[in-house]
PDB file with SEQRES, HELIX, SHEET and CRYST1 records, atoms N, CA, C and O in Angstrom:
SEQRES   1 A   42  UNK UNK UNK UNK UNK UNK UNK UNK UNK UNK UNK UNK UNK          
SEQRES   2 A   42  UNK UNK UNK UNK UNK UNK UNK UNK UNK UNK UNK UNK UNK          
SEQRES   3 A   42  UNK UNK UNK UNK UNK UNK UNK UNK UNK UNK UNK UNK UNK          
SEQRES   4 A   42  UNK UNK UNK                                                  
HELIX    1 AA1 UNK A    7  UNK A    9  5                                   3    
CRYST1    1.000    1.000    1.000  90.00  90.00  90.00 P 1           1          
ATOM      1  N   UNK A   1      71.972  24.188  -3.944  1.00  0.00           N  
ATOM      2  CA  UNK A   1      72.362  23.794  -5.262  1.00  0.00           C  
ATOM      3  C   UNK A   1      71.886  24.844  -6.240  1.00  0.00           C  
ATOM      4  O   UNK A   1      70.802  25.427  -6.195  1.00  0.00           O  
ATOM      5  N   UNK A   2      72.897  25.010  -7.173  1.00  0.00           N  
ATOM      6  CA  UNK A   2      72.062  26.171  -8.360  1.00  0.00           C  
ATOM      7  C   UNK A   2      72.331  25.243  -9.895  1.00  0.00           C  
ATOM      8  O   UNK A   2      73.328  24.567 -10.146  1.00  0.00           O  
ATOM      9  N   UNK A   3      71.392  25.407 -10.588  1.00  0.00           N  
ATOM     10  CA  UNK A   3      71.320  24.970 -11.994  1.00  0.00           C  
ATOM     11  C   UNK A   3      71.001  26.048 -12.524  1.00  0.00           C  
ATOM     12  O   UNK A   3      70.354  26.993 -12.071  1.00  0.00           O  
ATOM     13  N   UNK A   4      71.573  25.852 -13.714  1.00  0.00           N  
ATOM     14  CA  UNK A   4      71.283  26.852 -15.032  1.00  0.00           C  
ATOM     15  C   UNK A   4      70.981  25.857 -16.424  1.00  0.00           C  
ATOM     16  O   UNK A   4      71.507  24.829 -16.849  1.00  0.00           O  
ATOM     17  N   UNK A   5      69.751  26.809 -16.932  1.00  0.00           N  
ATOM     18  CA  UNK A   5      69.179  26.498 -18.218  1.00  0.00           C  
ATOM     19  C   UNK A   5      68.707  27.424 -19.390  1.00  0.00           C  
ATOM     20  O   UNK A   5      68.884  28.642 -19.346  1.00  0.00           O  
ATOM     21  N   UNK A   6      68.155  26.848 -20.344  1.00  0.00           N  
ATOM     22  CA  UNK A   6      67.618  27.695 -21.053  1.00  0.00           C  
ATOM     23  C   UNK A   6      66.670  27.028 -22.113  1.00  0.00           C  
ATOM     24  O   UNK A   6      66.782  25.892 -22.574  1.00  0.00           O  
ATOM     25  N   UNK A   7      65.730  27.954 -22.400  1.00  0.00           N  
ATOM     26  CA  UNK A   7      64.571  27.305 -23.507  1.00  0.00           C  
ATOM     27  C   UNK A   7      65.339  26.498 -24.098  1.00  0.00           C  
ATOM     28  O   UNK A   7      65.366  25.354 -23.644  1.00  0.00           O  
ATOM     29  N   UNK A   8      65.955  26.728 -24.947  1.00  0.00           N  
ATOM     30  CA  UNK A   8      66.879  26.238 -25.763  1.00  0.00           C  
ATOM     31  C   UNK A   8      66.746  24.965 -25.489  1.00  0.00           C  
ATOM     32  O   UNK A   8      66.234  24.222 -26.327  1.00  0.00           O  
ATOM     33  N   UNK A   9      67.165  24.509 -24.320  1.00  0.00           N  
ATOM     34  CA  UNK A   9      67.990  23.189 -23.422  1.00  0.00           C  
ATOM     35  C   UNK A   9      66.348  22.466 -22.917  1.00  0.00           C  
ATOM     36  O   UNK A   9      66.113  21.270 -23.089  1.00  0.00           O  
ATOM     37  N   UNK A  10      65.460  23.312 -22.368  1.00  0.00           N  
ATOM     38  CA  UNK A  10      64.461  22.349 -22.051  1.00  0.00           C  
ATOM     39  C   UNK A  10      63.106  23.623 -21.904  1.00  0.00           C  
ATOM     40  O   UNK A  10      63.168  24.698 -21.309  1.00  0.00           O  
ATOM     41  N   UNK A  11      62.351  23.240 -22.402  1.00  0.00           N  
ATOM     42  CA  UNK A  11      61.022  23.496 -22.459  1.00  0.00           C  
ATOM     43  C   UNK A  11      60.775  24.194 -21.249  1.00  0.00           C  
ATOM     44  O   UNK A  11      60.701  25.412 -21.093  1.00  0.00           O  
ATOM     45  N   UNK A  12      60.610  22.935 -20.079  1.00  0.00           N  
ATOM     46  CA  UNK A  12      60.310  23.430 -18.998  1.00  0.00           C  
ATOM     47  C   UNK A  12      61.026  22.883 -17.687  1.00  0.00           C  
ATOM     48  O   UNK A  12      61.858  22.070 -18.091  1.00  0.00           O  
ATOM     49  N   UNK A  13      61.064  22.938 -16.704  1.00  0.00           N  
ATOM     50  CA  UNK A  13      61.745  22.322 -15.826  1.00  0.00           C  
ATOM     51  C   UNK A  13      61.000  22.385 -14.043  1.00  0.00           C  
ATOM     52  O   UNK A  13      60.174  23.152 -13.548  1.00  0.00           O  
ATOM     53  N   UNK A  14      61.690  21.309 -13.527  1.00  0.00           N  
ATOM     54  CA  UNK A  14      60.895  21.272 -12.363  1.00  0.00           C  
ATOM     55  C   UNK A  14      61.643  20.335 -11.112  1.00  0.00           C  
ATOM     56  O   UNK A  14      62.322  19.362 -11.442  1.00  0.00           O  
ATOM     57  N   UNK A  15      61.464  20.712  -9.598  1.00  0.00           N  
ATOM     58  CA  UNK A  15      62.119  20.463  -9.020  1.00  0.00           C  
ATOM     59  C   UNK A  15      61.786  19.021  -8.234  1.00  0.00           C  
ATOM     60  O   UNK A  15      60.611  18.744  -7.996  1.00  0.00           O  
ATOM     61  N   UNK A  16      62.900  18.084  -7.828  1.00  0.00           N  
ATOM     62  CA  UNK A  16      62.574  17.106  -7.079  1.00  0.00           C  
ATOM     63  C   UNK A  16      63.222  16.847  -5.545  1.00  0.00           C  
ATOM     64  O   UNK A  16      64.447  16.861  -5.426  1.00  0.00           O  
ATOM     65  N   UNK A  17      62.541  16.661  -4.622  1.00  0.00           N  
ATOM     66  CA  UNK A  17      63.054  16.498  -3.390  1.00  0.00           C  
ATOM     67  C   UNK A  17      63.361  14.868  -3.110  1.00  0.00           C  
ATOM     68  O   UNK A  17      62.252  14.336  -3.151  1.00  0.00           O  
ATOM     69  N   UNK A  18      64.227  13.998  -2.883  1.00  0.00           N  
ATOM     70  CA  UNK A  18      64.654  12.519  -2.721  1.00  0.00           C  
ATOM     71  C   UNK A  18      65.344  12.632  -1.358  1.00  0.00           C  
ATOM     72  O   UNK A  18      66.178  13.413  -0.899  1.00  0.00           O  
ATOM     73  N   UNK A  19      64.634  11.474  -0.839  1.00  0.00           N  
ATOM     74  CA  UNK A  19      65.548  10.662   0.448  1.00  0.00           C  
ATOM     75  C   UNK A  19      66.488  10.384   0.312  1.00  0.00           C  
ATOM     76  O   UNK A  19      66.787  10.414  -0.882  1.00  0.00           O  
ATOM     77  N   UNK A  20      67.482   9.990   1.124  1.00  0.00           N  
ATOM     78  CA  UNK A  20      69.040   9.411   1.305  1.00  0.00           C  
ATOM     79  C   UNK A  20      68.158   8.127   0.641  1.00  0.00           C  
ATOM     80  O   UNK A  20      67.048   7.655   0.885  1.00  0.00           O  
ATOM     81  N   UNK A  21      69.247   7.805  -0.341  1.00  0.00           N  
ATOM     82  CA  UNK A  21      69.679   6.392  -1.281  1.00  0.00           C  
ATOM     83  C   UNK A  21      69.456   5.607  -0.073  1.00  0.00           C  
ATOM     84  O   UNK A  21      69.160   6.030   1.044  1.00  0.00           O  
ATOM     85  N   UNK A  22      69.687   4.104  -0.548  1.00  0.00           N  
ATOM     86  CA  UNK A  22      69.468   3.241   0.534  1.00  0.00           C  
ATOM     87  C   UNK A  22      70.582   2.396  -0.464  1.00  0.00           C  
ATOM     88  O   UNK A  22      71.378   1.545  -0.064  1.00  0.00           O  
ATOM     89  N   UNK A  23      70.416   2.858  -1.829  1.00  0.00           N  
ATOM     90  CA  UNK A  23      71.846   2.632  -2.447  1.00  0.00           C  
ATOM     91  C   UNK A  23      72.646   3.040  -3.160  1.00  0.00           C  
ATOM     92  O   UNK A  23      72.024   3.264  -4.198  1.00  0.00           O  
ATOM     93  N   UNK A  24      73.588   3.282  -3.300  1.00  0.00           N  
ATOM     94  CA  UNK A  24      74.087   4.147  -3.462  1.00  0.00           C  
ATOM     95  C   UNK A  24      74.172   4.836  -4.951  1.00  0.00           C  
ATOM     96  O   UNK A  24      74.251   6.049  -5.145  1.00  0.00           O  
ATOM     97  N   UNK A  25      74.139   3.833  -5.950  1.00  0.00           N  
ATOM     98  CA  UNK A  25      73.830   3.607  -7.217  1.00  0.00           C  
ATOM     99  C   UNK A  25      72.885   4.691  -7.534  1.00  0.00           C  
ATOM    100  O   UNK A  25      72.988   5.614  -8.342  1.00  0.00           O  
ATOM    101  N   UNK A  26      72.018   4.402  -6.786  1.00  0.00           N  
ATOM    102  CA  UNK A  26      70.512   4.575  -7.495  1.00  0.00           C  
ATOM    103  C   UNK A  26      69.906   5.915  -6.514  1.00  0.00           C  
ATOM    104  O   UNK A  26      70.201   5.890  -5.319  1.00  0.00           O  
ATOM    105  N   UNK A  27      69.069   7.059  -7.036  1.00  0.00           N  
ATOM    106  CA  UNK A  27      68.335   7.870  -6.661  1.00  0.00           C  
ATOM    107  C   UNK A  27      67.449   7.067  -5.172  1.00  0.00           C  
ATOM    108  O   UNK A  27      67.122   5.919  -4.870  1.00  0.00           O  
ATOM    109  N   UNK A  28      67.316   8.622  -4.465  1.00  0.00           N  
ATOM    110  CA  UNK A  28      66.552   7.213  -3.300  1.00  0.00           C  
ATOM    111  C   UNK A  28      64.915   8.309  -3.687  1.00  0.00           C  
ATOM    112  O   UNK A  28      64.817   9.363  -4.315  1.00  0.00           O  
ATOM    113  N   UNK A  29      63.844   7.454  -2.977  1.00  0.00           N  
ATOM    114  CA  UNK A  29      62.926   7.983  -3.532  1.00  0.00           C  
ATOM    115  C   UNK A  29      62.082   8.960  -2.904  1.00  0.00           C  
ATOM    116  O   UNK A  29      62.078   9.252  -1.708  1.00  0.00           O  
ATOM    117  N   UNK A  30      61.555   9.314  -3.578  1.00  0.00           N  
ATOM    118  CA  UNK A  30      60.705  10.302  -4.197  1.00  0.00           C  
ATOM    119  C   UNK A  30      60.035  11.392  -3.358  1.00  0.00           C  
ATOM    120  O   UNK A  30      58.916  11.300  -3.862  1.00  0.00           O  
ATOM    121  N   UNK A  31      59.921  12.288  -2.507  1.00  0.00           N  
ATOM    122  CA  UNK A  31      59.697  12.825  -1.368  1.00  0.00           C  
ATOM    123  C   UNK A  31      58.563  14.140  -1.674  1.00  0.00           C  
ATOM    124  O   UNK A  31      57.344  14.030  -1.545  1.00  0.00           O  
ATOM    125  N   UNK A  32      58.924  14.759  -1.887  1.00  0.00           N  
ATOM    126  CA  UNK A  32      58.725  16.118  -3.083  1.00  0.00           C  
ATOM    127  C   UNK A  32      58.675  16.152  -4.110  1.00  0.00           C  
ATOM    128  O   UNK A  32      59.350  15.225  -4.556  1.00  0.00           O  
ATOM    129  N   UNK A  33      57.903  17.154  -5.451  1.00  0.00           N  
ATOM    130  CA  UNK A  33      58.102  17.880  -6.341  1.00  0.00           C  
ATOM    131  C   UNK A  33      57.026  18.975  -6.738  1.00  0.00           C  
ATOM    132  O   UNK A  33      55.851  19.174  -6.432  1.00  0.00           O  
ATOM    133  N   UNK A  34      57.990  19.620  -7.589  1.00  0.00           N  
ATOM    134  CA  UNK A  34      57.060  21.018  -8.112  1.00  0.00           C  
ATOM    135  C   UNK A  34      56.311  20.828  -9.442  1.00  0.00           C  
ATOM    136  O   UNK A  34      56.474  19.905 -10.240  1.00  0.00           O  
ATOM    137  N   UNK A  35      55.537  21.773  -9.529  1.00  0.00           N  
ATOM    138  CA  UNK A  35      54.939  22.062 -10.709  1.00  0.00           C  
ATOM    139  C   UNK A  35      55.865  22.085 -11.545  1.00  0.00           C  
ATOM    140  O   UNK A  35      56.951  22.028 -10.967  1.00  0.00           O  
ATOM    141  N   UNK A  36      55.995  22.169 -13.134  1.00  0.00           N  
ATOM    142  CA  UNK A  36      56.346  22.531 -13.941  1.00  0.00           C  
ATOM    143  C   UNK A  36      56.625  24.093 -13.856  1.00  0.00           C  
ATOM    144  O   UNK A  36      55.653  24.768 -13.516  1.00  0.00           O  
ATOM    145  N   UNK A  37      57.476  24.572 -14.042  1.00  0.00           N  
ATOM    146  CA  UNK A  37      57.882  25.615 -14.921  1.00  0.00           C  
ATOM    147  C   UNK A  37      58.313  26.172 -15.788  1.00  0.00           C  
ATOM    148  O   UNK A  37      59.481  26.545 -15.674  1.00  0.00           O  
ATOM    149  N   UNK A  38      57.692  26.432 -16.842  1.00  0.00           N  
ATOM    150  CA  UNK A  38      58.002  26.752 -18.124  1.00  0.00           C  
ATOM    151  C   UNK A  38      58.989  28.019 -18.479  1.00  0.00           C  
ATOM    152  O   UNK A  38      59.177  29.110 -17.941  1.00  0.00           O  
ATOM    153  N   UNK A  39      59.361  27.567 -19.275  1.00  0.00           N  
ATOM    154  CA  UNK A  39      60.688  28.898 -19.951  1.00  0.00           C  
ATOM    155  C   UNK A  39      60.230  29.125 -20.866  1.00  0.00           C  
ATOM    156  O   UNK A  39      59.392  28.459 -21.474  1.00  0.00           O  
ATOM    157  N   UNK A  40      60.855  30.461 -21.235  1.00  0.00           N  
ATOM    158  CA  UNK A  40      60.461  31.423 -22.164  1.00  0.00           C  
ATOM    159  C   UNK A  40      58.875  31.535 -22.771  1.00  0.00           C  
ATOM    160  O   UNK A  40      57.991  31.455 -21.918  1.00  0.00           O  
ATOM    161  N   UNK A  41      58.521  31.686 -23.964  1.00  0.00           N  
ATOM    162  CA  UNK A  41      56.631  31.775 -24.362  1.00  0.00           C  
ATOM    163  C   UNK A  41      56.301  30.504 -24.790  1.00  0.00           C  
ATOM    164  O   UNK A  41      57.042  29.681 -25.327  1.00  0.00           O  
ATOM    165  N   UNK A  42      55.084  30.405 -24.498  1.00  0.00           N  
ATOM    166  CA  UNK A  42      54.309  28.918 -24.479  1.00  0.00           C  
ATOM    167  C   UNK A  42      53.614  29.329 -25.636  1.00  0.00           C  
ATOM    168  O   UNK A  42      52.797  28.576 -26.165  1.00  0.00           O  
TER     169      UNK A  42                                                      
END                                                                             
């Protein structure tokens, strides 16, 4: 998957890893994630 952003759009951003849904609706949960990474100067 590729995303694109920018300061502009969000501060900072960060990644999430999720299980297969169990429905379909809804995000399944929660497996992984990253640190924050910040864009542009803090």
């Amino acid at each position: 998957m590729e995303w694109r952003t920018t300061p502009a759009y969000a501060a900072y951003v960060r990644a999430e890893v999720r299980h297969e849904a169990a429905v379909p609706s809804l995000p399944g949960s929660l497996a992984a994630f990253t640190d924050p990474v910040f864009l542009g100067r803090r």
